[in-house]
N, C-alpha and C positions, 0 to 999 in steps of 0.2 A: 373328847372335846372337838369341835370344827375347827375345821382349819381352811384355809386358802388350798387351793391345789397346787398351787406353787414353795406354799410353808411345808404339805406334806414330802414336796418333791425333796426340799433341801431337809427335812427329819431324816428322810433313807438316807441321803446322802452321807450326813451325821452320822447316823445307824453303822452304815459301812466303813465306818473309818477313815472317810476322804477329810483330808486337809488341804487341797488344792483344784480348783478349777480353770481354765482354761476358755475365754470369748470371746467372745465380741455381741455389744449389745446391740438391738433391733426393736423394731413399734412392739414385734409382738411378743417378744422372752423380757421387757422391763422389769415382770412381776418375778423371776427365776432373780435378777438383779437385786431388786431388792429385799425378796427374803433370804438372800445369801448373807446379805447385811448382819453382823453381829451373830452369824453362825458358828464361826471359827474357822468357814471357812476360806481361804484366801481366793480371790478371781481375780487373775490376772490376764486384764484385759489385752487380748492384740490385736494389731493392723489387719489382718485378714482372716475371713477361720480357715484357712487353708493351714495357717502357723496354728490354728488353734487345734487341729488334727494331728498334726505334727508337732507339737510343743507336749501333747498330751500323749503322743505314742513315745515322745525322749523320757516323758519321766515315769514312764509307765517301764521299758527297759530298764532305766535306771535302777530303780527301786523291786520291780517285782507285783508294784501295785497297780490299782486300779487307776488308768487315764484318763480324765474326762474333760470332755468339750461341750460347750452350749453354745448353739447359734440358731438364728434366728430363720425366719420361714423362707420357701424358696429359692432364688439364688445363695442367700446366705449358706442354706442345707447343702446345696451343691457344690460350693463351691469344697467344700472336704474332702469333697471324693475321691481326688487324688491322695489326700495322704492316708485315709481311712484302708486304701484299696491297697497300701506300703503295710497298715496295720495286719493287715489279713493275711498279708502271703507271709507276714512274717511273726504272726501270733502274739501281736500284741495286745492286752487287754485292754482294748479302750472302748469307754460307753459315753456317743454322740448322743447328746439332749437336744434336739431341734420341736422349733413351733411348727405349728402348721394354722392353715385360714382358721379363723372363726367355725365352731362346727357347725353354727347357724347360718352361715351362709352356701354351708356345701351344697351341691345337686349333684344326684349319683350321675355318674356316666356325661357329667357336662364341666367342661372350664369357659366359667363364667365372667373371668377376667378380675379376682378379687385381685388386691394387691396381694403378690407375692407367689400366686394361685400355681399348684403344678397338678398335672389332672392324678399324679400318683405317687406322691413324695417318696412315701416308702420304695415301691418300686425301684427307683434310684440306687438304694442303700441294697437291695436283695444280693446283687453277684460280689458285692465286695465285704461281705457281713455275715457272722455265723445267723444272725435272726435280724430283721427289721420290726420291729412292735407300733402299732398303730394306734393308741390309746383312744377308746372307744367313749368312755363317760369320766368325770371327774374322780370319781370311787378309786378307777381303776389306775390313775396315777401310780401310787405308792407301791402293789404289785408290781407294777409292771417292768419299774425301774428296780424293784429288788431280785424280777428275776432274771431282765436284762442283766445286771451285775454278778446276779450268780453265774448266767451262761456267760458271761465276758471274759471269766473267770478260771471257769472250769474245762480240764484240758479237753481237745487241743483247746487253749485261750485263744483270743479275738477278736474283735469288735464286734458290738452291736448298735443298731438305730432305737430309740425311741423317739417317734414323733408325739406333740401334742397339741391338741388345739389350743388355741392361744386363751380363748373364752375362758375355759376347763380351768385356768391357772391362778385367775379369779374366783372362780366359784368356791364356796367356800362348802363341805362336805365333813365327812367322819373318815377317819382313815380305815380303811380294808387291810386286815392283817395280809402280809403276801408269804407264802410259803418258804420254809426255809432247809427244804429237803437238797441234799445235796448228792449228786451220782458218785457213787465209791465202786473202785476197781476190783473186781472176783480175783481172789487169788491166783497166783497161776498155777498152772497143775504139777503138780510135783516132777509127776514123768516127766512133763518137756523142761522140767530145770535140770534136772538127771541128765537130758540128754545133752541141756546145752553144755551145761559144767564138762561133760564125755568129751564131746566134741574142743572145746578149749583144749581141756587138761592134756588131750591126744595131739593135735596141732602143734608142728615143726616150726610154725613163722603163724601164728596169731596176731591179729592188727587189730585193735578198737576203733572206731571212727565213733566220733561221738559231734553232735550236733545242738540247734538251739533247744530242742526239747530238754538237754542231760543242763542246760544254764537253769532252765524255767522248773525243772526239778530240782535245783539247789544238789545235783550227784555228783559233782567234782571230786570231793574226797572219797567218793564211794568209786570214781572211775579212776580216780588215783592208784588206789589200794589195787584194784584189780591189775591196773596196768603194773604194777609191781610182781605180783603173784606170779603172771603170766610173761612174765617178761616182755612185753607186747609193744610195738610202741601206737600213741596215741594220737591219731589225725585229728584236730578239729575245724572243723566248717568254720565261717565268716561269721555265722552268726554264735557259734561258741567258744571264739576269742575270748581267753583269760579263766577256761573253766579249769585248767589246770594252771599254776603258777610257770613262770617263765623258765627256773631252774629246776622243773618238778626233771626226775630223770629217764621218763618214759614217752616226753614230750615232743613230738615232731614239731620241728623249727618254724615251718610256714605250712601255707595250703598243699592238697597235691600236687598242684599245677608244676612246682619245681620239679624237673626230674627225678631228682633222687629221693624225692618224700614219693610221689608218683611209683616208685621201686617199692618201695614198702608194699604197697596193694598188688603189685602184680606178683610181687612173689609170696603175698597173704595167702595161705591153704585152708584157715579161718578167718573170715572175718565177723566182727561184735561191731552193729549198727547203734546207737545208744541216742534217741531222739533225733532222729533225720530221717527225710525221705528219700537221699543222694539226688538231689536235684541237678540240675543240668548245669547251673554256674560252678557246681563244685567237682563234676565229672565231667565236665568239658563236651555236653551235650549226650552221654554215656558214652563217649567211646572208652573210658575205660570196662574193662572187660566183667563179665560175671564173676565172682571169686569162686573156686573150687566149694566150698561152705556158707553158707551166711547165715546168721542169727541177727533178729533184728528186737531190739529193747524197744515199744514204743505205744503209747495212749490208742492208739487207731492203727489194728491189723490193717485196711484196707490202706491207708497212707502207708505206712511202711512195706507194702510190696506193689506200688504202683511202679516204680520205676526198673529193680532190681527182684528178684525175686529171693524171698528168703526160704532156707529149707525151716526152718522155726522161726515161729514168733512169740513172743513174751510178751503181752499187750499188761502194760500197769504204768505205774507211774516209774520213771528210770531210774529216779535214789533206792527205792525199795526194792526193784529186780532187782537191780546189781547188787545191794547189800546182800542180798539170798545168794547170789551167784558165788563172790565172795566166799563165803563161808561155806562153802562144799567147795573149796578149789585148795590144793598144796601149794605152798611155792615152789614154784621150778627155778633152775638155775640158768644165769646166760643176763640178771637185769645189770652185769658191770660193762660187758659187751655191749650190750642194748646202747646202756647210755654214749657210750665213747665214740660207737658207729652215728648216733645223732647228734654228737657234737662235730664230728667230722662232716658231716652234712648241712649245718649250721656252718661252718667256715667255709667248707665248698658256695655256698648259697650266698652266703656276706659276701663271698669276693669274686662272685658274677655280677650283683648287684653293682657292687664298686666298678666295676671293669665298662658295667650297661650303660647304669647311667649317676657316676659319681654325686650329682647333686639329690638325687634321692636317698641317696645312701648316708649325706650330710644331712640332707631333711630329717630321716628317722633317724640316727646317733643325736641328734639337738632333742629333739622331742623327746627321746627316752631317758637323756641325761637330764632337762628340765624341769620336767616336769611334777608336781610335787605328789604327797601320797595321799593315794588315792584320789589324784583329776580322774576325769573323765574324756576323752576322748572321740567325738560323735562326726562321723567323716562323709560327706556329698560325695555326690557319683560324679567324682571329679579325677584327672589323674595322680592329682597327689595323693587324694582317697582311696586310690588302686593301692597305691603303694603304702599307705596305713592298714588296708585292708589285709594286706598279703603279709605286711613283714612286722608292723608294728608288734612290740610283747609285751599286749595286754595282761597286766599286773593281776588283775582279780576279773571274777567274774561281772558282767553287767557295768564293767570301764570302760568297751568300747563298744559304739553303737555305727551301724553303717546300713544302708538300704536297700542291699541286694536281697530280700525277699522279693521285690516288683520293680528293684531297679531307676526307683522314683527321683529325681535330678529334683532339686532343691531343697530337697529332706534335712541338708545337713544346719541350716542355720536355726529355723526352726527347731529342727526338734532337741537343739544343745540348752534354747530358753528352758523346756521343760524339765531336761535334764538338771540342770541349772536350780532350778526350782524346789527342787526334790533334795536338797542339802548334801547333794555328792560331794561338794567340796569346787575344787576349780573345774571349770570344762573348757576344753580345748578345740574349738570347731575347726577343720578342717575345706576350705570351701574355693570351688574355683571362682572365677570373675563370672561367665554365665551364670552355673546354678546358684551364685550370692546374689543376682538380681531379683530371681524368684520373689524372696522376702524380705530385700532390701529395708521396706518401709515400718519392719517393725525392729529397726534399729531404733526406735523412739521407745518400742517395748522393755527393750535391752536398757535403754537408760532407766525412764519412769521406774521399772521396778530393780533399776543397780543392781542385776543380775553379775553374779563370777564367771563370766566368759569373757574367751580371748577368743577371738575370729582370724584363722589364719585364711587372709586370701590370697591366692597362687592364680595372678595376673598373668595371665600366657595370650590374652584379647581375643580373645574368641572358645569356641566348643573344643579343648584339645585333645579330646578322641576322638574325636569326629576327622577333624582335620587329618591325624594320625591315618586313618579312613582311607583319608582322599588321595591324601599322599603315597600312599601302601597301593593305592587301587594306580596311580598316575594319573588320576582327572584333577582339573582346574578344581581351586576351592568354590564351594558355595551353601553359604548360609552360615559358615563358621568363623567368619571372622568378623569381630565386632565391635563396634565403635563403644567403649568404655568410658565410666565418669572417672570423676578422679576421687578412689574412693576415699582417701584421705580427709579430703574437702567434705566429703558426703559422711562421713563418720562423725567428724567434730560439730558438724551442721546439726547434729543433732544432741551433741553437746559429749558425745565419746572417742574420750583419746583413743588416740590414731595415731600411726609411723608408716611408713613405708622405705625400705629395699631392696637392690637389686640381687638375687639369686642368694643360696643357702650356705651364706659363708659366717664370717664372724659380725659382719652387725646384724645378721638373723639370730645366732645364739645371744650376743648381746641384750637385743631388744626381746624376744622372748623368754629370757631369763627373768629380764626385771615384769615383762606385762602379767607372767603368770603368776610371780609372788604380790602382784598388786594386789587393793579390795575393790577396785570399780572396776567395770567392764572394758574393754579394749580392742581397738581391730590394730591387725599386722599385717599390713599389702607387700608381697614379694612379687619381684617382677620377677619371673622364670618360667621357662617351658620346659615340660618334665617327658620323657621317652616312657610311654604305659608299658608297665612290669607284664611278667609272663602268667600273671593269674588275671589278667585279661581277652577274651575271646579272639582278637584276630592275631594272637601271637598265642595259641592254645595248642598251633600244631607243632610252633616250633618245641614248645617247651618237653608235649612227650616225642618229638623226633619222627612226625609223622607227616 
């Protein structure tokens, strides 16, 4: 039967199981608007698609699924870029729907000044995107977004662009079946499991590090088990916050950056990489050193020894190796030592924190006593988000989301909506006063659709690592300190309670006790200026003592 190209767009959409969209409308995506109508599926419109990038990569973390944004042609497409290019470093699956001109009015090799007109839209989308798709004829909709969504998908996951002519969306065609092949992992070869199981089983001080891949393969319990076996204790990255539970007993307390988790790796004679590339923000630009051994678990041999080099590698998905690995391993003795030297290291680590910077230390004991089961947790590249980042004990996997894949400052407001969305339960934004300006506007979002978020903003008035910066360096401030609204005022203006206090005492556990057991959405303005934790770069050298 014919259909619109905009009816077939939202069938695949159907098709794949989306229950949520992410927009903002324009002259030329109307028709994607209104055959959403009566789909089932929800679009929730925002103030910019910059949030709609970012709304669509919080619930795509959240969940596991597919994120998706529609906007509208040229500047609208660009303006994403920023958060799509958060999606990529950090593999999130989100699939960008933008229009592009009328195809009737293109001219190869000319901009002719249509509205909206860019001489290469796609182009734009290429360095921050596993593919950008350029939909050629009306037919070729339905394909293209099905196999956009498969590659969006399929590891490593990631964003992709489809553009389409706006014309195309109208025209009314036959749908083109689009393939539904999917790329599966070759097993791995026995030998190099043999060898990695050898190498484990013989290892004195074994360390697992395990990363966002070991989240986005649902391997926690399979990295659990292991970490048990081997007595091993288990490091995880920023981005695989919560893949073991908090009391699991093989769990390293915070990042490396703390000295004594830092100890763990140097005196590692194996190390088990389990989805990571050991990127620069979690090795402290590598100066941690090569380990004696390394085995690296992960989708893409050529990612897993860019940075560090592995004497094996395991290329599959990281619940499956490790379940094989698993099961050719004994248990060794040493996991009641294990655990008791990591809780000593945990109390070491809480009572430098207290000692650094006591209101951080109030910050995170409120938030983890508050919080209800299973919030969410979604934190800006702010300083109090350092210190979510590094110390918070994320409960379960895909609880706490943060932006240091690309480092993106304003990620956090936004993409809590999407989290939000996605029926996590409460979300807890963590957000300074700069990077809450970013998307300030779509606190109208936050109302219209009475989203479960609580907005903490950490009013210090101005950039406070930056400042940190200036301070550290002895040069005059500049460009950090800034003239702030009163966000109180600006909260309720848009019809969302609001409070505001000063610093992280008892009318911050007060008032965030009662905002997170509310049902409507909330902001919490704290006046405080927080001292950035040692899993921050210009305090990297004190932390390993270098």
């Amino acid at each position: 039967m014919n259909k619109t190209g905009a009816q077939h767009l939202v069938d695949v959409l159907t098709g794949l199981g989306a229950d949520v969209a992410f927009g903002l409308p324009g002259v030329h995506n109307l028709p994607i608007w209104e055959a959403v109508a009566g789909s089932g599926i929800r679009m929730v419109g925002v103030r910019h698609e910059q949030t709609a990038g970012y709304a669509a990569d919080g619930y795509a973390r959240a969940t596991g699924k597919l994120g998706i944004a529609v906007v509208t042609t040229g500047p609208g497409a660009a303006n994403t870029l920023g958060a799509v290019g958060e999606a990529m470093a950090s593999a999130s699956p989100v699939l960008v729907l933008a229009t592009d001109i009328p195809s009737t009015l293109r001219r190869p090799n000319t901009v002719r000044g249509v509205l909206h007109e860019t001489g290469d839209q796609a182009a734009l989308f290429a360095p921050v995107t596993k593919a950008a798709i350029t939909v050629e004829s009306p037919e070729e909709i339905a394909p293209a977004i099905s196999r956009a969504a498969r590659l969006a998908r399929e590891p490593q996951s990631g964003p992709v662009y489809v553009g389409i002519p706006t014309d195309f969306l109208r025209a009314e065609t036959e749908r083109v079946p689009g393939s539904d092949l999917t790329e599966r992992f070759a097993a791995v070869n026995i030998d190099d499991l043999d060898y990695a199981r050898t190498l484990l089983s013989g290892a004195e001080r074994p360390l697992i590090w395990a990363g966002g891949g070991a989240v986005r393969a649902e391997a926690g319990p399979a990295v659990g088990e292991l970490a048990e076996r081997l007595a091993a204790p288990v490091i995880t990255t920023f981005a695989a916050r919560g893949l073991l539970p908090p009391g699991h007993p093989c769990l390293a307390p915070t990042p490396v950056h703390a000295p004594e988790v830092g100890a763990l790796w140097d005196e590692a004679d194996v190390v088990l990489g389990v989805g990571s590339d050991f990127d620069g923000l979690m090795t402290q630009n590598w100066l941690m050193p090569q380990p004696p051994k390394l085995i690296a678990v992960n989708v893409d041999a050529k990612d897993a020894a860019k940075n560090y080099q592995p004497d094996i590698t395991l290329a599959g998905d990281a619940r499956d190796v490790v379940n094989q690995l698993v099961s050719g391993l004994a248990t060794r003795p040493g996991l009641t030592e294990l655990t008791a030297r990591l809780r000593r290291i945990d109390d070491v680590v809480r009572r430098r924190m207290r000692a650094d910077e006591p209101q951080a230390a109030d910050f995170l004991g409120t938030l983890e006593e508050t919080l209800p089961e299973g919030a969410v947790v979604v934190a800006d590249m702010c300083v109090a988000g350092y210190w979510a980042g590094g110390y918070h004990r994320a409960r379960a996997p895909r609880r706490f989301a943060y932006p240091m894949g690309w480092g993106t400052l304003g990620f956090g407001f936004p993409a809590s909506l999407g989290a939000a969305v996605s029926g996590a339960g409460r979300v807890v934004c963590v957000s300074g006063d700069g990077g809450f300006l970013y998307g300030c506007g779509d606190l109208a979002t936050l109302a219209q659709e009475a989203l479960p978020v609580t907005v903490i903003i950490v009013d210090d008035g101005g950039y406070g690592m930056l400042r940190f910066d200036q301070d550290r360096a002895g040069v005059p401030h500049r460009g950090v300190d800034l003239h702030t609204p009163n966000f109180v005022g600006l909260a309720r203006s848009f019809g969302v309670h609001a409070d505001e206090v000063k610093g992280f005492g008892r009318a911050f556990r007060r008032l965030l006790s009662e905002f997170v057991q509310a049902d409507e959405p909330n902001v919490l303005v704290v006046r405080a200026s927080l001292t950035p934790p040692l899993n921050t770069s210009p305090r990297w050298y004190r932390a390993i003592g270098r």
